[in-house]
mmCIF file of the C-alpha atoms, coordinates in Angstrom:
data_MODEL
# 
_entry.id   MODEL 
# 
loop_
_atom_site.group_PDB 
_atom_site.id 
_atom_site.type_symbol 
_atom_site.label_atom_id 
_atom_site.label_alt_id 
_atom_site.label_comp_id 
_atom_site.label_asym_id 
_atom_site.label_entity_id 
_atom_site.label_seq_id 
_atom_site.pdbx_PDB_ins_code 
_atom_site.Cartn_x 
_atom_site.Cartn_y 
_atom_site.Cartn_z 
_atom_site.occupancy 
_atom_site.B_iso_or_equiv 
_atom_site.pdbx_formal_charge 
_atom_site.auth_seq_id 
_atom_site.auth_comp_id 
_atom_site.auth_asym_id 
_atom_site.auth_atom_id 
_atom_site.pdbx_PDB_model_num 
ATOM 1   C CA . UNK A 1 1   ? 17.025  -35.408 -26.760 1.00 0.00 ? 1   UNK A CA 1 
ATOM 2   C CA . UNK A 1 2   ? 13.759  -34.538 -25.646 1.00 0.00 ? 2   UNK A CA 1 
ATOM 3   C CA . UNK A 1 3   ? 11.101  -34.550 -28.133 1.00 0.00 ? 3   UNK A CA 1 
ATOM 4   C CA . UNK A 1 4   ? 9.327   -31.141 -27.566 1.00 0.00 ? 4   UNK A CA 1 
ATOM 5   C CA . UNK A 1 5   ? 7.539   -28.327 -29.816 1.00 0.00 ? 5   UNK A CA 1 
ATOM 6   C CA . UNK A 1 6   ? 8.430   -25.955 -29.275 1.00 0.00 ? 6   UNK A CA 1 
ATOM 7   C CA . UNK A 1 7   ? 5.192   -23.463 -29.778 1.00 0.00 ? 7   UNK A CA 1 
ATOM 8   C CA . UNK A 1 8   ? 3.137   -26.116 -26.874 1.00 0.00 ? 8   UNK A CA 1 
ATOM 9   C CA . UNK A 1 9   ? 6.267   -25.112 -24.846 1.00 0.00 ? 9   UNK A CA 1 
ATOM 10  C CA . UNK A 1 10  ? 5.580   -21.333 -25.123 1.00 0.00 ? 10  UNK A CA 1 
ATOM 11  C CA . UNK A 1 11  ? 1.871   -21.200 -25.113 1.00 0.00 ? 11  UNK A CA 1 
ATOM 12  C CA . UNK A 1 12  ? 2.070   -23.366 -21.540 1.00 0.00 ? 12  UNK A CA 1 
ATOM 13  C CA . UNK A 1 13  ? 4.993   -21.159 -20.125 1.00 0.00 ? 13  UNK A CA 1 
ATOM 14  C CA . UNK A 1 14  ? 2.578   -18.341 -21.174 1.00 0.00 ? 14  UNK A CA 1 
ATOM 15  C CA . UNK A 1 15  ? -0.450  -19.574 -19.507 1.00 0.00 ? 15  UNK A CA 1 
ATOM 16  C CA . UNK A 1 16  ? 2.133   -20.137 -16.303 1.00 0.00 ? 16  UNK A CA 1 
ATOM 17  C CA . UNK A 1 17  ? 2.975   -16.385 -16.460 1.00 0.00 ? 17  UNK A CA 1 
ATOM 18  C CA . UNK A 1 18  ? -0.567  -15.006 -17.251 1.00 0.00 ? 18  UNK A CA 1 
ATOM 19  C CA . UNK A 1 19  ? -2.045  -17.198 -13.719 1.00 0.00 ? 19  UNK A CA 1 
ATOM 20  C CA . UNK A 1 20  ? 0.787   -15.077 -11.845 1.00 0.00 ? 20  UNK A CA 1 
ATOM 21  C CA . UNK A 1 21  ? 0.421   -11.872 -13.567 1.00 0.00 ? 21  UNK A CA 1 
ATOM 22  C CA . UNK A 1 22  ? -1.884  -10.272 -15.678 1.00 0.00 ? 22  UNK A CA 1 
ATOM 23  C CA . UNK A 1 23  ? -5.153  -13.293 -14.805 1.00 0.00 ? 23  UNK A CA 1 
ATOM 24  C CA . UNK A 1 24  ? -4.146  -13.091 -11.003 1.00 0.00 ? 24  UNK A CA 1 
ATOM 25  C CA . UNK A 1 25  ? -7.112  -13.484 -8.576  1.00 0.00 ? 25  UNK A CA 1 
ATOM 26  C CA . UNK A 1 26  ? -8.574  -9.990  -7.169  1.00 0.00 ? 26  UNK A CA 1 
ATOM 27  C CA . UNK A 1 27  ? -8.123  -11.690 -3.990  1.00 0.00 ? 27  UNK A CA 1 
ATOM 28  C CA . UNK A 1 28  ? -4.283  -12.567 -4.493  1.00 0.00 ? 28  UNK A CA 1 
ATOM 29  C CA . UNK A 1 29  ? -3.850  -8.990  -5.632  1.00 0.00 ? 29  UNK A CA 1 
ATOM 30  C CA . UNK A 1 30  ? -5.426  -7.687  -2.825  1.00 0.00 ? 30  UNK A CA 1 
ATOM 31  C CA . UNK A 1 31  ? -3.169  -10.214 -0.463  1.00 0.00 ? 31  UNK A CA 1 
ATOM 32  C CA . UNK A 1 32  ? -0.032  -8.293  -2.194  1.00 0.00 ? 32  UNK A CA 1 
ATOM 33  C CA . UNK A 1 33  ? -1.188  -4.644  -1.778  1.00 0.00 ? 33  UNK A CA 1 
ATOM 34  C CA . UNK A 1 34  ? -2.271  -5.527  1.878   1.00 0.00 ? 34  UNK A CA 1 
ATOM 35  C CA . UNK A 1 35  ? 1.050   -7.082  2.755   1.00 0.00 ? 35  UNK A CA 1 
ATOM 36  C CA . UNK A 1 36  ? 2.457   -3.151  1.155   1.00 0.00 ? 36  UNK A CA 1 
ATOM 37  C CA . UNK A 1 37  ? -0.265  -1.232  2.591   1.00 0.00 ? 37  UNK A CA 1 
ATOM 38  C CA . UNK A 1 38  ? 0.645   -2.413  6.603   1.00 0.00 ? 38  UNK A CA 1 
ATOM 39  C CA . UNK A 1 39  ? 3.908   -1.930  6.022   1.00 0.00 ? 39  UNK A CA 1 
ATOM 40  C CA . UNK A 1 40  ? 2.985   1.861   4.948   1.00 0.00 ? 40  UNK A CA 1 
ATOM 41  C CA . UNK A 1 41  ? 0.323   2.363   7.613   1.00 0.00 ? 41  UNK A CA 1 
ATOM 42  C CA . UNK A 1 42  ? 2.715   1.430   10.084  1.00 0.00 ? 42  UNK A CA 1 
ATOM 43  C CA . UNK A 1 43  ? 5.546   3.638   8.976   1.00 0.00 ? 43  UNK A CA 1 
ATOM 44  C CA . UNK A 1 44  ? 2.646   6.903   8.648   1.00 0.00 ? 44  UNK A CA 1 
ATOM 45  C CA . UNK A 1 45  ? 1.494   6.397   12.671  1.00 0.00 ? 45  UNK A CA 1 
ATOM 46  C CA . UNK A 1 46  ? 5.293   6.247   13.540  1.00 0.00 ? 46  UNK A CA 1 
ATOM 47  C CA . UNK A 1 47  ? 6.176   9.323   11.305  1.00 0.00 ? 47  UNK A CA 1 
ATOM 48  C CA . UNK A 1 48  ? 3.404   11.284  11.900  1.00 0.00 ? 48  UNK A CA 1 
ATOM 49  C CA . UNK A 1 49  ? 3.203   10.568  15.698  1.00 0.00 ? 49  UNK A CA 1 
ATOM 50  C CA . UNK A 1 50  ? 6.865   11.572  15.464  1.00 0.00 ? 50  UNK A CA 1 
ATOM 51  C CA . UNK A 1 51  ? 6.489   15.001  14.115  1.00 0.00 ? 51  UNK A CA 1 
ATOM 52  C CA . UNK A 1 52  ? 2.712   16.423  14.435  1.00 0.00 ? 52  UNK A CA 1 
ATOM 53  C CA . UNK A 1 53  ? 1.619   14.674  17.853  1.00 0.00 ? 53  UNK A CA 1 
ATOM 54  C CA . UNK A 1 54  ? 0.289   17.456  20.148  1.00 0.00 ? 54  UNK A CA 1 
ATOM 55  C CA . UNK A 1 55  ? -0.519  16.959  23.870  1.00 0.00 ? 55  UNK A CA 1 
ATOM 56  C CA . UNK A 1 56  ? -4.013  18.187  23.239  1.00 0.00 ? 56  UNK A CA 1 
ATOM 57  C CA . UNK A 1 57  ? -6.415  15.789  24.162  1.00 0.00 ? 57  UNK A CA 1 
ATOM 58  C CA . UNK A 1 58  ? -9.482  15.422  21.379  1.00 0.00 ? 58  UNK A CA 1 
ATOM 59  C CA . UNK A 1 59  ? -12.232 13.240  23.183  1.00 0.00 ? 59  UNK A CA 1 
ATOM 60  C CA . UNK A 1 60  ? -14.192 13.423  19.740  1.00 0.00 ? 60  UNK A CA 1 
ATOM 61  C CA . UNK A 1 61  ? -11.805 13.251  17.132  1.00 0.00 ? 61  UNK A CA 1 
ATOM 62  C CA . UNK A 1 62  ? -8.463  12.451  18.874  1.00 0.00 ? 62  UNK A CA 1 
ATOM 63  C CA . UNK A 1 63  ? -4.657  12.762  17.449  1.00 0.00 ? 63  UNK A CA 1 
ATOM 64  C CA . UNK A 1 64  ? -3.595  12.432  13.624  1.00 0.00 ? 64  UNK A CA 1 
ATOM 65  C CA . UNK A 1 65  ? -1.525  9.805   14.425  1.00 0.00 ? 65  UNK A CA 1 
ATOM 66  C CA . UNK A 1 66  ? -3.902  7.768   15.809  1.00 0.00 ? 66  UNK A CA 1 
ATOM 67  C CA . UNK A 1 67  ? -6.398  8.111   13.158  1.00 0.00 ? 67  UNK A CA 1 
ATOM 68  C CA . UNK A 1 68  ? -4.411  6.228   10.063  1.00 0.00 ? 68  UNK A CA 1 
ATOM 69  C CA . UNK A 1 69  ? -6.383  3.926   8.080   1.00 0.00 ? 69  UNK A CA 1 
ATOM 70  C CA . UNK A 1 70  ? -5.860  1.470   5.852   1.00 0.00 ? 70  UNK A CA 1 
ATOM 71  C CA . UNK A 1 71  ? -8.571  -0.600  3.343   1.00 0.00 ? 71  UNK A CA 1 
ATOM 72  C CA . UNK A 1 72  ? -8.379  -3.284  1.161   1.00 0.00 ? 72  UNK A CA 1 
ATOM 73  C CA . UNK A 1 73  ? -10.228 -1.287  -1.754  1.00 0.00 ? 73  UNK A CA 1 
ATOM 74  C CA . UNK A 1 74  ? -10.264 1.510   -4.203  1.00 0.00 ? 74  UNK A CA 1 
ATOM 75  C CA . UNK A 1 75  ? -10.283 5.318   -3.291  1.00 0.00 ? 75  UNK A CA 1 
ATOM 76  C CA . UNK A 1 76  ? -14.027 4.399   -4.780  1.00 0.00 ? 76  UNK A CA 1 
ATOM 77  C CA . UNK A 1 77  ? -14.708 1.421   -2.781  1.00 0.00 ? 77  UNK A CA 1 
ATOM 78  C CA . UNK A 1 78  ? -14.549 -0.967  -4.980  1.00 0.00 ? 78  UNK A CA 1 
ATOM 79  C CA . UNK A 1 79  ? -12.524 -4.289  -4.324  1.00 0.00 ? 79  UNK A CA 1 
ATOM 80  C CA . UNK A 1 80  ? -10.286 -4.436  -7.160  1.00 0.00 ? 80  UNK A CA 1 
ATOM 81  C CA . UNK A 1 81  ? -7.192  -5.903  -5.936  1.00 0.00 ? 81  UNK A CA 1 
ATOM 82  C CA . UNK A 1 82  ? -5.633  -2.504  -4.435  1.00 0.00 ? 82  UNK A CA 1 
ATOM 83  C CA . UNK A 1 83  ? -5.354  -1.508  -0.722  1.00 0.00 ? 83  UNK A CA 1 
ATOM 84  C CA . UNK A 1 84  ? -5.269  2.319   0.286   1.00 0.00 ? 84  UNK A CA 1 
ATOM 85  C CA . UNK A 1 85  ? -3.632  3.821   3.526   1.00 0.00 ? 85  UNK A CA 1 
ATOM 86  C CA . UNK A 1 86  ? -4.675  7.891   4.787   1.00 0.00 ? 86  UNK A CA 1 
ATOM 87  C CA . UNK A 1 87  ? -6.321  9.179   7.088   1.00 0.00 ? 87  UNK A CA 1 
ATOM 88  C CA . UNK A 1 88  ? -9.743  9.496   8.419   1.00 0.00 ? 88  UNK A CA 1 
ATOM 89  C CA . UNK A 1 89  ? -12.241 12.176  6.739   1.00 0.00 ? 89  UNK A CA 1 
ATOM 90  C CA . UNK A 1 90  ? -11.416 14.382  9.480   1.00 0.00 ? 90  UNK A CA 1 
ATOM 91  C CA . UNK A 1 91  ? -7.572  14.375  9.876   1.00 0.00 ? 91  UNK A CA 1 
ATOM 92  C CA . UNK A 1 92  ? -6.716  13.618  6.305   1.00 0.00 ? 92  UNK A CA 1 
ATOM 93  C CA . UNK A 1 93  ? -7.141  17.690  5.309   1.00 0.00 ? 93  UNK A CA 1 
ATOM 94  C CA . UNK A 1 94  ? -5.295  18.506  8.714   1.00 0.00 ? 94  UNK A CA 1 
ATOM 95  C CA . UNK A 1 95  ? -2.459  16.189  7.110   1.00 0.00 ? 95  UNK A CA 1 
ATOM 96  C CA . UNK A 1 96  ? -2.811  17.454  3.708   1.00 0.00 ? 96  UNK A CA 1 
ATOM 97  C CA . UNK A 1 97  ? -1.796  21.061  5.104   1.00 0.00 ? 97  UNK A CA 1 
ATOM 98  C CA . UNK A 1 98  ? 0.655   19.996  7.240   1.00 0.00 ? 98  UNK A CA 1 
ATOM 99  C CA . UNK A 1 99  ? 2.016   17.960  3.978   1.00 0.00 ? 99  UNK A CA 1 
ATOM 100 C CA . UNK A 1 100 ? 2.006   20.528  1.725   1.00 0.00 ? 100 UNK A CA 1 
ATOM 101 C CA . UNK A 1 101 ? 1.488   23.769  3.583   1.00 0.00 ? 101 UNK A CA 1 
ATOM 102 C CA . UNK A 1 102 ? -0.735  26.707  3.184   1.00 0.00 ? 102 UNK A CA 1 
ATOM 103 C CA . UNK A 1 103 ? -0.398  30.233  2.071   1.00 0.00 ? 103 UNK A CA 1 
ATOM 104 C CA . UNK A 1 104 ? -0.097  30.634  6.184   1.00 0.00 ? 104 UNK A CA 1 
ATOM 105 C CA . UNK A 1 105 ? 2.658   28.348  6.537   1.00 0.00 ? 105 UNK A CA 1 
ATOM 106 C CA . UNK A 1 106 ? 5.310   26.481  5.038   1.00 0.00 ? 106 UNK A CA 1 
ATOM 107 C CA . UNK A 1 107 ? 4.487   22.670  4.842   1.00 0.00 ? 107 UNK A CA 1 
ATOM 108 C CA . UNK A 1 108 ? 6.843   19.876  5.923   1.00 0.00 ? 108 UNK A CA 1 
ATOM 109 C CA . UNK A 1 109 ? 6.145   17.191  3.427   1.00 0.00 ? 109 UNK A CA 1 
ATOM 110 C CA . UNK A 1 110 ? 6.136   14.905  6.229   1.00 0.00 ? 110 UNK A CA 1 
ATOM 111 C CA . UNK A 1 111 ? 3.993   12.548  3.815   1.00 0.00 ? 111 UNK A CA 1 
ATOM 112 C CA . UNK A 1 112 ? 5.542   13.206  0.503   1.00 0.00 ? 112 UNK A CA 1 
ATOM 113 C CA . UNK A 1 113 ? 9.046   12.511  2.567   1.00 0.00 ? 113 UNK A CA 1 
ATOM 114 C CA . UNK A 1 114 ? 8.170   9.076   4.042   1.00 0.00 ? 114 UNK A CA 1 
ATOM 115 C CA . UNK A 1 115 ? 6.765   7.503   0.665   1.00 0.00 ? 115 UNK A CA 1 
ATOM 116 C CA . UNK A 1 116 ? 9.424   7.741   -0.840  1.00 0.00 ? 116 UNK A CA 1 
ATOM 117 C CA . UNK A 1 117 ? 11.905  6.563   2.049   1.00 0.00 ? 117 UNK A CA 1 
ATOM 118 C CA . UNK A 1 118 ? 9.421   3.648   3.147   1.00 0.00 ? 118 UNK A CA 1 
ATOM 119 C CA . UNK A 1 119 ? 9.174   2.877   -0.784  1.00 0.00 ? 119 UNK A CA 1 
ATOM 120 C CA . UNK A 1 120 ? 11.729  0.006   -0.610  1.00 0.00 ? 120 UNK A CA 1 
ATOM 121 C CA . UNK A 1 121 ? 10.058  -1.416  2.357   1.00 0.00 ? 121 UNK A CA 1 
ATOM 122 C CA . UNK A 1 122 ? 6.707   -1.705  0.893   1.00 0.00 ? 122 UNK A CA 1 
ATOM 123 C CA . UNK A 1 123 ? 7.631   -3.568  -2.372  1.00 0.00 ? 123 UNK A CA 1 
ATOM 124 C CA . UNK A 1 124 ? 9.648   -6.096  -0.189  1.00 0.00 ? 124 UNK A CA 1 
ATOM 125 C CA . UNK A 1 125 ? 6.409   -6.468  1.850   1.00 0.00 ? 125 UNK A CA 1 
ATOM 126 C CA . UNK A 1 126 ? 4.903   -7.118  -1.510  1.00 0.00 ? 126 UNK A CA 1 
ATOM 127 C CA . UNK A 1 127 ? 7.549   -8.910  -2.876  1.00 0.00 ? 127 UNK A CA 1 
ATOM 128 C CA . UNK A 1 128 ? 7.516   -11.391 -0.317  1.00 0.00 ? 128 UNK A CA 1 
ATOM 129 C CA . UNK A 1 129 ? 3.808   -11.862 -0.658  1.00 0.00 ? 129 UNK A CA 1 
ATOM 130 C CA . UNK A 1 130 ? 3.688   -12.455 -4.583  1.00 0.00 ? 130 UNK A CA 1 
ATOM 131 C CA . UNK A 1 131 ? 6.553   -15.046 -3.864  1.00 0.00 ? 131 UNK A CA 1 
ATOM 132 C CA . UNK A 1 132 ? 4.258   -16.883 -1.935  1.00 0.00 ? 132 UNK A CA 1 
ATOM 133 C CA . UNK A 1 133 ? 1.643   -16.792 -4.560  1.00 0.00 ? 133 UNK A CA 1 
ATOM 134 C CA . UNK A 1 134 ? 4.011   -17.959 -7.170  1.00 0.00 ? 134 UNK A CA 1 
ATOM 135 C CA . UNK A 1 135 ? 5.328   -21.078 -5.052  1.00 0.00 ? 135 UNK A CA 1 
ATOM 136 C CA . UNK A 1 136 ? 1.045   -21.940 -4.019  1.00 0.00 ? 136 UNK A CA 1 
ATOM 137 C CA . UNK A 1 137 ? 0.242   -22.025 -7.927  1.00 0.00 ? 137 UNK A CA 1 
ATOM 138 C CA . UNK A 1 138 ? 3.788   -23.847 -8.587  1.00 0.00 ? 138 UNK A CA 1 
# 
């Protein structure tokens, strides 16, 4: 029988859990939410060139579709382990009215639609990417 205390057992499993979870490197974070955030930004130019790309030709600001960005901050700028996908300054209001409509017209929720369909794909993006975290730190 082995010969172990228990509460060394438990403090060491916790410091195990807190180095893959709560203590985790802003970098490794940020690693995770980029691995979502392509996944999302990819699945945004497909769906949006899909349903709201025009033949008009915009030498200055160009198509929707072709304007998705993605960054590995805050909506403030501030590197803190999250990643953001949208659109540029320009096209993001174009998308929020096409989203969620106007008093004009009735939106299509072209956005709101795709988050939650792509959902699954984005956490097994991330999923993947934690796992590889997890194996690095043992």
């Amino acid at each position: 029988m082995l010969n172990i205390n228990y509460v060394d057992f438990m403090e060491q499993w916790l410091k195990q859990v807190k180095k893959v979870s709560t203590s985790m490197s802003t970098n490794d974070k940020a690693k995770i939410t980029k691995a979502g955030a392509k996944v999302f930004k990819k699945e945004l130019e497909r769906e949006t060139r899909k349903k709201h790309y025009s033949g008009h030709d915009d030498k200055v600001f160009g198509h929707m579709a072709d304007s998705v960005v993605m960054k590995g901050t805050n909506i403030d700028n501030i590197k803190d382990g999250t990643s953001i996908v949208g659109f540029d300054h320009y096209h993001a209001s174009n998308a929020r009215r096409l989203n969620d409509g106007t008093k004009y017209y009735v939106g299509d929720h072209f956005i709101t639609n795709l988050r939650d369909q792509v959902m699954p794909k984005v956490l097994e993006a991330e999923k993947k990417e934690y796992q590889k975290i997890i194996n690095k730190h043992g």
